[in-house]
ChimeraX commands (.cxc) that place a marker at each C-alpha (Angstrom):
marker #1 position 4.99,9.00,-0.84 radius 0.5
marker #1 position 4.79,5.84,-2.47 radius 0.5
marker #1 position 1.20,4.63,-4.04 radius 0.5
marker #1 position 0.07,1.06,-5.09 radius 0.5
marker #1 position -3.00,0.04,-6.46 radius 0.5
marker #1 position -3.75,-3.59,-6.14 radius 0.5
marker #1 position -3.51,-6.28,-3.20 radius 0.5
marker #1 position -2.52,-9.45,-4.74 radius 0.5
marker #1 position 0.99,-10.93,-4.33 radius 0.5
marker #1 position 2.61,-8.78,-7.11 radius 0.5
marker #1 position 1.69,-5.65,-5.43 radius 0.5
marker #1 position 2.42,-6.74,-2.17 radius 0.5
marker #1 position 5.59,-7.98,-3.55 radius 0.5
marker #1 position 6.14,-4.28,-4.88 radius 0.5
marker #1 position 5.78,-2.89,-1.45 radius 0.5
marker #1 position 8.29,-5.58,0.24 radius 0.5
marker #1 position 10.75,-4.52,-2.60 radius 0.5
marker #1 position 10.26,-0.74,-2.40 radius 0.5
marker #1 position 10.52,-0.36,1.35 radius 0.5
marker #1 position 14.59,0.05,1.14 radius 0.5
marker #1 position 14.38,2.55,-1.98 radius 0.5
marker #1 position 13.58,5.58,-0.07 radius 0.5
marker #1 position 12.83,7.17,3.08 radius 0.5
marker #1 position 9.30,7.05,2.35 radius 0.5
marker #1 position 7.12,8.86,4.65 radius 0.5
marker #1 position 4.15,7.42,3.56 radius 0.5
marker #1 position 3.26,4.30,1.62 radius 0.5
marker #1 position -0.83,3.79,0.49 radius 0.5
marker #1 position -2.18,0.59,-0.91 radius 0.5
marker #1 position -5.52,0.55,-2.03 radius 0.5
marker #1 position -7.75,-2.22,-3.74 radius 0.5
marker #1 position -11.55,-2.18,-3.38 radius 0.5
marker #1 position -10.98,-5.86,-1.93 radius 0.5
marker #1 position -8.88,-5.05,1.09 radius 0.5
marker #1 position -12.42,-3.67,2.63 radius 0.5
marker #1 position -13.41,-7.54,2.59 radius 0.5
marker #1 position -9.88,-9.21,3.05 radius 0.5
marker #1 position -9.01,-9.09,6.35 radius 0.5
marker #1 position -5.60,-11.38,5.48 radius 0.5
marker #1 position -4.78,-8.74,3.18 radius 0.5
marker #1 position -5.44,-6.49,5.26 radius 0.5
marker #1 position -3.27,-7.59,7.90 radius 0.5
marker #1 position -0.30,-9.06,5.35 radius 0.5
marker #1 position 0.17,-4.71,4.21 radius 0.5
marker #1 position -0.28,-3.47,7.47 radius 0.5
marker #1 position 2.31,-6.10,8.89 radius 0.5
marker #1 position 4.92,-4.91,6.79 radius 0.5
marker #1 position 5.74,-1.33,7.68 radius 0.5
marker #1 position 4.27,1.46,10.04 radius 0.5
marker #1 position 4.06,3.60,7.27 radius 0.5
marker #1 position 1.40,1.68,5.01 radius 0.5
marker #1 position -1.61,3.13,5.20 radius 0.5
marker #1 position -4.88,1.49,3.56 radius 0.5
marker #1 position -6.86,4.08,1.79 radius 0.5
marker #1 position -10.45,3.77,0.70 radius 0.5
marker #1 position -10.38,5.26,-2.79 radius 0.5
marker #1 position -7.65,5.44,-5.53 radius 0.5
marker #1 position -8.06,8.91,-5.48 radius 0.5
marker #1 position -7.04,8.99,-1.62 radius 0.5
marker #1 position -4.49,6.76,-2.73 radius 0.5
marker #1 position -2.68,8.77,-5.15 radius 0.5
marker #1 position -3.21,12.24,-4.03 radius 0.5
marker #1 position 0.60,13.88,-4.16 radius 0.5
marker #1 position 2.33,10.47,-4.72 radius 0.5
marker #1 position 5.72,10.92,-5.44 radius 0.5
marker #1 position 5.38,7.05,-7.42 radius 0.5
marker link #1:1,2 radius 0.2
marker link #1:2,3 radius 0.2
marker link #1:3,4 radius 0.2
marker link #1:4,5 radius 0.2
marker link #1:5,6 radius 0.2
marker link #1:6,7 radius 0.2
marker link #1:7,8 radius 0.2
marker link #1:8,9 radius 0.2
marker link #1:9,10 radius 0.2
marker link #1:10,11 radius 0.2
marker link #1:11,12 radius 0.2
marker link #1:12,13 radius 0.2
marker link #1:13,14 radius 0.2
marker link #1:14,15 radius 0.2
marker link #1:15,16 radius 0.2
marker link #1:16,17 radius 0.2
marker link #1:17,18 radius 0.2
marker link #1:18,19 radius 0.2
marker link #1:19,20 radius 0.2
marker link #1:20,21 radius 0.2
marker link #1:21,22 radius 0.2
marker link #1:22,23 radius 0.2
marker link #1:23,24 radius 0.2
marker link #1:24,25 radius 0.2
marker link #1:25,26 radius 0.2
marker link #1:26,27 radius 0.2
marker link #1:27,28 radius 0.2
marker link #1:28,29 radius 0.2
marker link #1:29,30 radius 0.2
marker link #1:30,31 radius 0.2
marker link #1:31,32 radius 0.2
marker link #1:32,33 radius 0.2
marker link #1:33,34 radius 0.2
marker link #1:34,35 radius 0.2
marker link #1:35,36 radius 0.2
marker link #1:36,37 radius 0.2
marker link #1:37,38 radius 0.2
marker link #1:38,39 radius 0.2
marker link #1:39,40 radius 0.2
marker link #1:40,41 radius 0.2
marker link #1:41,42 radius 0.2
marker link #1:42,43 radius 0.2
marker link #1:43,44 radius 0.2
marker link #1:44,45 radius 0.2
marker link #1:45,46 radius 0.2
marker link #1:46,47 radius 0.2
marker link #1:47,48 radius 0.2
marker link #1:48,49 radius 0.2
marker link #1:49,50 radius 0.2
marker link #1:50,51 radius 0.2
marker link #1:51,52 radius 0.2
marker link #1:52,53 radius 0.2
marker link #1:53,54 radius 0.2
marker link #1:54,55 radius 0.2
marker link #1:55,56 radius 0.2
marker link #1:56,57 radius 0.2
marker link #1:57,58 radius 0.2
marker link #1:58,59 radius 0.2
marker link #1:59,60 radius 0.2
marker link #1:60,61 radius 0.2
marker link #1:61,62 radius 0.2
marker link #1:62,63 radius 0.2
marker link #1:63,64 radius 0.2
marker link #1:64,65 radius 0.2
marker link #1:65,66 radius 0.2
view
């Protein structure tokens, strides 16, 4: 499982560049702005089925693998 913390370009950059390293089975983004920012929002959760938004860091990086 795959864990980023941040929404801005870089980490959505991260995600777009990790997608291809692994067969992740999940990937979570958090950032307490992705509550508020519905283009965010939709920019993670366009990019793979697997991204789930979480709504703590600690949700975010329970048992990450990175």
């Amino acid at each position: 499982m795959l864990a980023v913390i941040g929404s801005g370009s870089l980490a959505l950059a991260h995600v777009r560049h990790c997608l291809g390293l692994r067969a992740w089975k999940e990937i979570r983004v958090f950032s307490p702005s992705l509550a508020t920012a519905q283009d965010k929002h939709k920019a993670f959760s366009a990019l793979d089925p697997r991204v789930r938004l979480c709504a703590s860091a600690q949700e975010c990086v329970a048992q990450a693998d990175v």
